[in-house]
N, CA, C and O of each residue as an XYZ file, in Angstrom:
492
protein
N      11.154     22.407     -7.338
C      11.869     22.456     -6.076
C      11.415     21.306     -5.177
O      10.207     21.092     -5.272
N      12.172     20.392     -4.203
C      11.845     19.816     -3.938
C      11.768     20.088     -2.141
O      12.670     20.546     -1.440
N      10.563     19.698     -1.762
C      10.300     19.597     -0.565
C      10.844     18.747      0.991
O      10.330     17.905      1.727
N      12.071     19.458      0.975
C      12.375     18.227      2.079
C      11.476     17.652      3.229
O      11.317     16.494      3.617
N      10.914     18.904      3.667
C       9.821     18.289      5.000
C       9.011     17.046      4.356
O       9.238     15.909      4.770
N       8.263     17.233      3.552
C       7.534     16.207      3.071
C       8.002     14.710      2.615
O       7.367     13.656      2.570
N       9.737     15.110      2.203
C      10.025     13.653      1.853
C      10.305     13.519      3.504
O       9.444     12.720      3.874
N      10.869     13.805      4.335
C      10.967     13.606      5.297
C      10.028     12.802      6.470
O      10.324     11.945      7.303
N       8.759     13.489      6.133
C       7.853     12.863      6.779
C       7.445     11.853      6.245
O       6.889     10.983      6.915
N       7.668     11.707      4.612
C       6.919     10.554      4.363
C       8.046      9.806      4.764
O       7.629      9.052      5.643
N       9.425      9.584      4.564
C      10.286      8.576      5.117
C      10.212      8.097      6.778
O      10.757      7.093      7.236
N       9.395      9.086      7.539
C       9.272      8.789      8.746
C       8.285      7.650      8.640
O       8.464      6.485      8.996
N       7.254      8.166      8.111
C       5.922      7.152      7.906
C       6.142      6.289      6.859
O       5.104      5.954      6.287
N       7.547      5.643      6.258
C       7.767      4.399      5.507
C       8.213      3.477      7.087
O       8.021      2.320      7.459
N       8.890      4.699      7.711
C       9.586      3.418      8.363
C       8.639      2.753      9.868
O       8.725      1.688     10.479
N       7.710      4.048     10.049
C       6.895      3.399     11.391
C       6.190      2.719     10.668
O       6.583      1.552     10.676
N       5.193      2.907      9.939
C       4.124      1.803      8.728
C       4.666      1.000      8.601
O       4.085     -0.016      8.984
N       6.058      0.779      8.032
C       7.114     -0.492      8.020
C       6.804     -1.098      9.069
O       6.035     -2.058      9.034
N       7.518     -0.504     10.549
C       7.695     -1.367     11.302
C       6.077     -1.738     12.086
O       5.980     -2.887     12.517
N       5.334     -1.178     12.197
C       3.819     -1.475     12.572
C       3.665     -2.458     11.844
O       3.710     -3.486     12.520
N       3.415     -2.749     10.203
C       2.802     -3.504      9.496
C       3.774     -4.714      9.732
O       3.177     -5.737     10.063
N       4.785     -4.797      9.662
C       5.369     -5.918     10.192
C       5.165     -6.466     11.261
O       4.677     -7.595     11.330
N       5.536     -5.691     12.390
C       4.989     -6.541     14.407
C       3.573     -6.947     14.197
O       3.318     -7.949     14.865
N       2.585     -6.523     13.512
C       0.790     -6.923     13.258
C       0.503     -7.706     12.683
O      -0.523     -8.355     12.889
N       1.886     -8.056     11.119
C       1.190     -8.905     10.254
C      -0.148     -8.530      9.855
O      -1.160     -9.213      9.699
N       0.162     -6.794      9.674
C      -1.220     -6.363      9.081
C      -0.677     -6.177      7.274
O       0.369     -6.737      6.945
N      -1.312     -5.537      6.439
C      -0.985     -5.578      4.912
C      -0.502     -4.361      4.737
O      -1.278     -3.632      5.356
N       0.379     -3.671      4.223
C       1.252     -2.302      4.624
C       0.039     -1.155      4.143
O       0.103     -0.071      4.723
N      -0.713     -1.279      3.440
C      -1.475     -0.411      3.002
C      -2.944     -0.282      4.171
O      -3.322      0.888      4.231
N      -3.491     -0.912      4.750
C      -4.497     -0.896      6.025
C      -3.581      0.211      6.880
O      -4.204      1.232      7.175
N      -2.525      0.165      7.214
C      -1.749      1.273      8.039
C      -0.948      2.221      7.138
O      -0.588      3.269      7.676
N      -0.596      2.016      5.794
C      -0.155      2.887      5.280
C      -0.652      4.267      4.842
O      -0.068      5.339      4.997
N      -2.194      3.973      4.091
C      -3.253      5.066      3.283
C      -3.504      5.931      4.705
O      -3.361      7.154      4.693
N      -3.901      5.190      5.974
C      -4.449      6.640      6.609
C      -3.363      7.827      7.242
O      -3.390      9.005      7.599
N      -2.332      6.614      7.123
C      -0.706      7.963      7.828
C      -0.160      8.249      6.535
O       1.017      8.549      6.733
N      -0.404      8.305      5.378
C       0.041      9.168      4.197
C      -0.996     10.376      4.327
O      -0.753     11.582      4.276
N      -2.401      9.628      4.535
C      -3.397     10.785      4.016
C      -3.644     11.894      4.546
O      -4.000     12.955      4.034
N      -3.353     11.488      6.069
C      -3.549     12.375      7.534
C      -2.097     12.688      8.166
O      -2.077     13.352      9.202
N      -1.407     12.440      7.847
C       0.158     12.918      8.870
C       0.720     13.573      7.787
O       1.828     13.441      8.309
N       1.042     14.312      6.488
C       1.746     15.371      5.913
C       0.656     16.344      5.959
O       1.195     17.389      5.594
N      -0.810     16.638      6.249
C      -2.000     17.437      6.611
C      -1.971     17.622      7.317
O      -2.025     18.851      7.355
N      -1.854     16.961      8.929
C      -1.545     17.324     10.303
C      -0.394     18.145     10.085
O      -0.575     19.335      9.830
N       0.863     17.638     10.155
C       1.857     18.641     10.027
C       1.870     20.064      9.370
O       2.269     21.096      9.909
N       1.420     19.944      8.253
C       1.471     20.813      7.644
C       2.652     21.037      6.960
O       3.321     22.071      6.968
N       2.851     20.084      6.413
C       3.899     19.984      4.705
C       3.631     19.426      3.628
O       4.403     19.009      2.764
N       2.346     19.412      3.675
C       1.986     18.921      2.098
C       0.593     18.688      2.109
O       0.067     19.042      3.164
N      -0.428     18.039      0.982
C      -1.504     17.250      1.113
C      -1.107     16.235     -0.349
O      -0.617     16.527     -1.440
N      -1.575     14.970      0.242
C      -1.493     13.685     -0.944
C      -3.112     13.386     -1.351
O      -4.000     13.299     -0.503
N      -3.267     13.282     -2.412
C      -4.984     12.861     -2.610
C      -4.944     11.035     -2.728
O      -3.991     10.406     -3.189
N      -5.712     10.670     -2.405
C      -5.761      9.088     -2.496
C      -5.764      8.682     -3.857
O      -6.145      7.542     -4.121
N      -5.475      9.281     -4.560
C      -5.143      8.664     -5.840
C      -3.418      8.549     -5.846
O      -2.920      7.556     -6.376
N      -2.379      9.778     -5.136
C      -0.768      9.457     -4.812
C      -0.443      8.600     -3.965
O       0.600      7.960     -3.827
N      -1.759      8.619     -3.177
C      -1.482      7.276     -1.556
C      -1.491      5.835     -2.338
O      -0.722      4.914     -2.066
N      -2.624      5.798     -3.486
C      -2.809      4.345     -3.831
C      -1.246      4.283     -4.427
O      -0.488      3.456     -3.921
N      -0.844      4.997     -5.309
C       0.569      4.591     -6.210
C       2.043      4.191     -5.179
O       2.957      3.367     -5.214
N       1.684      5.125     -4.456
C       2.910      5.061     -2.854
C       2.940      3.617     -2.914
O       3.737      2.825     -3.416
N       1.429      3.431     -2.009
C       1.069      2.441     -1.631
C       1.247      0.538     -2.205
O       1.396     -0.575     -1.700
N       1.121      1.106     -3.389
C       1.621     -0.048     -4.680
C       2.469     -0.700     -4.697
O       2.654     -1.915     -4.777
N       3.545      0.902     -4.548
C       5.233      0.497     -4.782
C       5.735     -0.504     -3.522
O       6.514     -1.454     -3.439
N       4.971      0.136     -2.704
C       5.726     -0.118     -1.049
C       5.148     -2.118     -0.791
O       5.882     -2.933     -0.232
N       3.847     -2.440     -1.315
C       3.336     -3.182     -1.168
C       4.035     -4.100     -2.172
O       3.917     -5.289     -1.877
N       4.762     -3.838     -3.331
C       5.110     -4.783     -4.528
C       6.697     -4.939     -4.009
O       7.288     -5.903     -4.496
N       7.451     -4.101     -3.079
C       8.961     -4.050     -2.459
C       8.952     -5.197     -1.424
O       9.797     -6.055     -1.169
N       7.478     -4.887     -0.800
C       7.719     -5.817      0.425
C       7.128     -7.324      0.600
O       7.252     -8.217      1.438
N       6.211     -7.093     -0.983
C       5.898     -8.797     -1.343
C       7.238     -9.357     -1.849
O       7.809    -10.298     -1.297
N       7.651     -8.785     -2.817
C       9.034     -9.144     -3.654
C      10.499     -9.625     -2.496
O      11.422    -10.368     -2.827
N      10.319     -8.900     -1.033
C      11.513     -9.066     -0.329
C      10.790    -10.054      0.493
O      11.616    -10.259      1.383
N       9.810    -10.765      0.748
C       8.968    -11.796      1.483
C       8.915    -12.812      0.743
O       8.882    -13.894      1.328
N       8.888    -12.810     -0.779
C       8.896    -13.398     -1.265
C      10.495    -14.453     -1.586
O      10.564    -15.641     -1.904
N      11.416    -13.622     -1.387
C      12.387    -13.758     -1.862
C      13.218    -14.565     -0.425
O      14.063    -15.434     -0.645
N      12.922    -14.229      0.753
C      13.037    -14.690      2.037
C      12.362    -16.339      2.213
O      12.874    -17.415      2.521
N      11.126    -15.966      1.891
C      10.689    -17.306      1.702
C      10.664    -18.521      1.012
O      10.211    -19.616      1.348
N      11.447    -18.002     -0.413
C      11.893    -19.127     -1.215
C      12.812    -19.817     -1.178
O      12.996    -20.962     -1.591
N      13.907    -18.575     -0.272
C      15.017    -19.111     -0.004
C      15.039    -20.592      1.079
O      15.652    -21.655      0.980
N      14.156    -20.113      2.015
C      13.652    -20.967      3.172
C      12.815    -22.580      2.324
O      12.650    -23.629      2.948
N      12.393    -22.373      0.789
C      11.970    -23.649      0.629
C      10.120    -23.170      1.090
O       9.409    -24.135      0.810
N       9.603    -22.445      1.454
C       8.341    -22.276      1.757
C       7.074    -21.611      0.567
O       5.858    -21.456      0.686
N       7.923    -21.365     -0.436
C       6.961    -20.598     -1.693
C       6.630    -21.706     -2.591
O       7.521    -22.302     -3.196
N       4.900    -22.131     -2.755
C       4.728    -23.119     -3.672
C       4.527    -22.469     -5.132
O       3.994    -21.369     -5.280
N       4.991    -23.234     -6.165
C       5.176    -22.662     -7.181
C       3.785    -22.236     -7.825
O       3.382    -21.076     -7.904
N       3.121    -23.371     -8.270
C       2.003    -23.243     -8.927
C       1.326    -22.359     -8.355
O       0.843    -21.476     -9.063
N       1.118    -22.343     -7.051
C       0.017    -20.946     -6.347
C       0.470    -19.872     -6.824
O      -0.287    -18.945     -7.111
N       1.988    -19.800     -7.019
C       2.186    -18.413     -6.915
C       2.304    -17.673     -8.495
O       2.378    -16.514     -8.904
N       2.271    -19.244     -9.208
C       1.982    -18.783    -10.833
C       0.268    -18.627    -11.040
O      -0.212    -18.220    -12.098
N      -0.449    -18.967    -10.011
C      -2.355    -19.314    -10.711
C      -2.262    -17.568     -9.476
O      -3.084    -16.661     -9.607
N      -1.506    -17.540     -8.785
C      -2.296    -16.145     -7.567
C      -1.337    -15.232     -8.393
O      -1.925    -14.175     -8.621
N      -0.176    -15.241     -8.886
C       0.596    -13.878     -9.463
C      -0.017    -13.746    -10.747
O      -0.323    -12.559    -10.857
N      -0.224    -14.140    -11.385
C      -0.565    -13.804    -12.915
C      -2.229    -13.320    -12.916
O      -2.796    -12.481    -13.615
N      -2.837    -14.361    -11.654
C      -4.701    -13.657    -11.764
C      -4.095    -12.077    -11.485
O      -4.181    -11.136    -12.274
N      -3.419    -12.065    -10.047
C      -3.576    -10.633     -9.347
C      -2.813     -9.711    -10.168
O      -3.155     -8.545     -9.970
N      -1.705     -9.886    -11.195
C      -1.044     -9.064    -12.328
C      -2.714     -8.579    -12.946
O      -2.950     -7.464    -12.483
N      -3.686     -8.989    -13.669
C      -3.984     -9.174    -14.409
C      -5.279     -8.218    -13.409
O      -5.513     -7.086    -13.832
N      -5.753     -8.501    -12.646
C      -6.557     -7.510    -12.179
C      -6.337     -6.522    -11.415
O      -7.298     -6.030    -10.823
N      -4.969     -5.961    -11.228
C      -4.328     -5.213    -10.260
C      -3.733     -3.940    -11.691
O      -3.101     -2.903    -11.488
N      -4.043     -4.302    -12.601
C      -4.423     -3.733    -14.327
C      -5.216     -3.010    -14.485
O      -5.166     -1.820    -14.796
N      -6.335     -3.910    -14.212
C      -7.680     -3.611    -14.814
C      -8.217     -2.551    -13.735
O      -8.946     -1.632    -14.109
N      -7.892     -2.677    -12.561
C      -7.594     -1.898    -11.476
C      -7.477     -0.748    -11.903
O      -8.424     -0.007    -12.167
N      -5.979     -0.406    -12.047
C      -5.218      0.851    -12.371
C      -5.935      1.369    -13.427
O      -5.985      2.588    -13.595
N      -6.701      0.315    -14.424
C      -7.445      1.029    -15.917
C      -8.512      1.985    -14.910
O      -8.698      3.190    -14.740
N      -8.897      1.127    -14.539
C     -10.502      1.295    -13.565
C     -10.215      3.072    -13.295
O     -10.709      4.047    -13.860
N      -9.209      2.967    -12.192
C      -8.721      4.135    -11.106
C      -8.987      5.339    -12.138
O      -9.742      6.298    -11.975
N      -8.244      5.068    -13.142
C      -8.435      6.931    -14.254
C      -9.443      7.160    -14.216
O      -9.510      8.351    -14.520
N     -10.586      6.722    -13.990
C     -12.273      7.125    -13.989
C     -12.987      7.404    -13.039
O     -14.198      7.621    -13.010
N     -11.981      7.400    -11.967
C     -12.662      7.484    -11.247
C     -12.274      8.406    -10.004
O     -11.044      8.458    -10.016
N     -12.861      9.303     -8.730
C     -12.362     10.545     -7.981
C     -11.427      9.802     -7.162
O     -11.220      8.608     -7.381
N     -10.667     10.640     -5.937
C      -9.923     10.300     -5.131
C     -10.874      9.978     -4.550
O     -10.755      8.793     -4.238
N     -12.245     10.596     -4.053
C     -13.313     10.054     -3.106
C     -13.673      9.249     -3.308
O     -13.684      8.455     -2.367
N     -14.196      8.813     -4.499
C     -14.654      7.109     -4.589
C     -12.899      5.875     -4.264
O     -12.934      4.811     -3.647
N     -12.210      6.214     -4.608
C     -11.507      5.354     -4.158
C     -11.115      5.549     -2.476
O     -10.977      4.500     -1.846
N     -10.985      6.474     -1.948
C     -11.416      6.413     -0.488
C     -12.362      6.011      0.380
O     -12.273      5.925      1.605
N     -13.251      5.774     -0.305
C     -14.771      5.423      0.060
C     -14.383      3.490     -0.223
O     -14.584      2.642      0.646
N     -13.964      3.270     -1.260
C     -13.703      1.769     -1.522
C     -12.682      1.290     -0.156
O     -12.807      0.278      0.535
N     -11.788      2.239     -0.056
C     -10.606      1.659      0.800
C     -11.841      1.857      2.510
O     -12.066      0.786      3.075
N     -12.188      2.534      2.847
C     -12.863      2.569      3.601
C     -13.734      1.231      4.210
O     -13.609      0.851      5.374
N     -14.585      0.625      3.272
C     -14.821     -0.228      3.131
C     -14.171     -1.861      3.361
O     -14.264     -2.705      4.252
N     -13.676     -1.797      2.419
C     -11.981     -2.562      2.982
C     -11.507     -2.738      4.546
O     -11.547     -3.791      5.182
N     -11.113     -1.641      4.951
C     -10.373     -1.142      6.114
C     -11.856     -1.540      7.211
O     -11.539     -2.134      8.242
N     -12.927     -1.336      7.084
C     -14.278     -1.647      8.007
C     -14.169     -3.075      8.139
O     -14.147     -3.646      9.230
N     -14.086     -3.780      6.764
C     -14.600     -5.358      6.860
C     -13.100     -5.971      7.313
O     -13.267     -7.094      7.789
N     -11.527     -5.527      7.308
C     -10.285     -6.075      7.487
C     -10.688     -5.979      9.300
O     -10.573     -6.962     10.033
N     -11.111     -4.757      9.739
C     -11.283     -5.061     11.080
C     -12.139     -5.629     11.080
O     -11.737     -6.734     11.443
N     -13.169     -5.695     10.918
C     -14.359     -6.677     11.353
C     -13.761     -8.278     11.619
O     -14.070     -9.065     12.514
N     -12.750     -8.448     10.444
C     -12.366     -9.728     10.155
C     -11.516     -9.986     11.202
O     -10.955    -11.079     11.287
């Protein structure tokens, strides 16, 4: 059966995360993981473990490189070679990644993103 509240809310929180991560020029996932993890729990229509936030998170992040990408080539601004030596490294460890993830809890990968999210502000 499928849950409308929950797709609901998460479509709410595609489109504010959308539009936040865009006006910030922040990376959709720094604002995405904590309003997946904490706003269908607040409400009270669901819970996601950070192992469904990372996959969300993936999709949403590989839609909105792919439509940036595709904006920007048009414009003449995408250099090729970078994006063959930076797409094929980050294919290739964004893999080894996902191998990684099966071994490991939702807490340790919350604890990693944590980390992340400390040093992105710091930065």
């Amino acid at each position: 059966m499928v849950d409308y509240w929950l797709l609901a809310t998460l479509l709410g929180i595609g489109i504010v995360g959308g539009f936040v991560s865009g006006l910030l020029g922040l990376g959709g996932a720094i604002i995405l993981v904590p309003m997946l993890l904490y706003c269908p729990t607040c409400l009270g229509v669901g819970v996601l473990t950070m192992k469904q936030v990372a996959g969300i998170t993936i999709i949403v992040v590989f839609a909105s490189s792919l439509s940036g990408v595709l904006v920007h080539r048009k414009n003449q601004l995408v250099l090729k070679n970078l994006v063959l030596i930076m797409g094929i490294t980050a294919v290739i460890a964004a893999f080894l990644g996902a191998v990684y993830s099966r071994h490991t809890t939702s807490d340790v990968l919350l604890v990693i993103f944590a980390f992340m999210a400390a040093f992105a502000a710091v930065r």
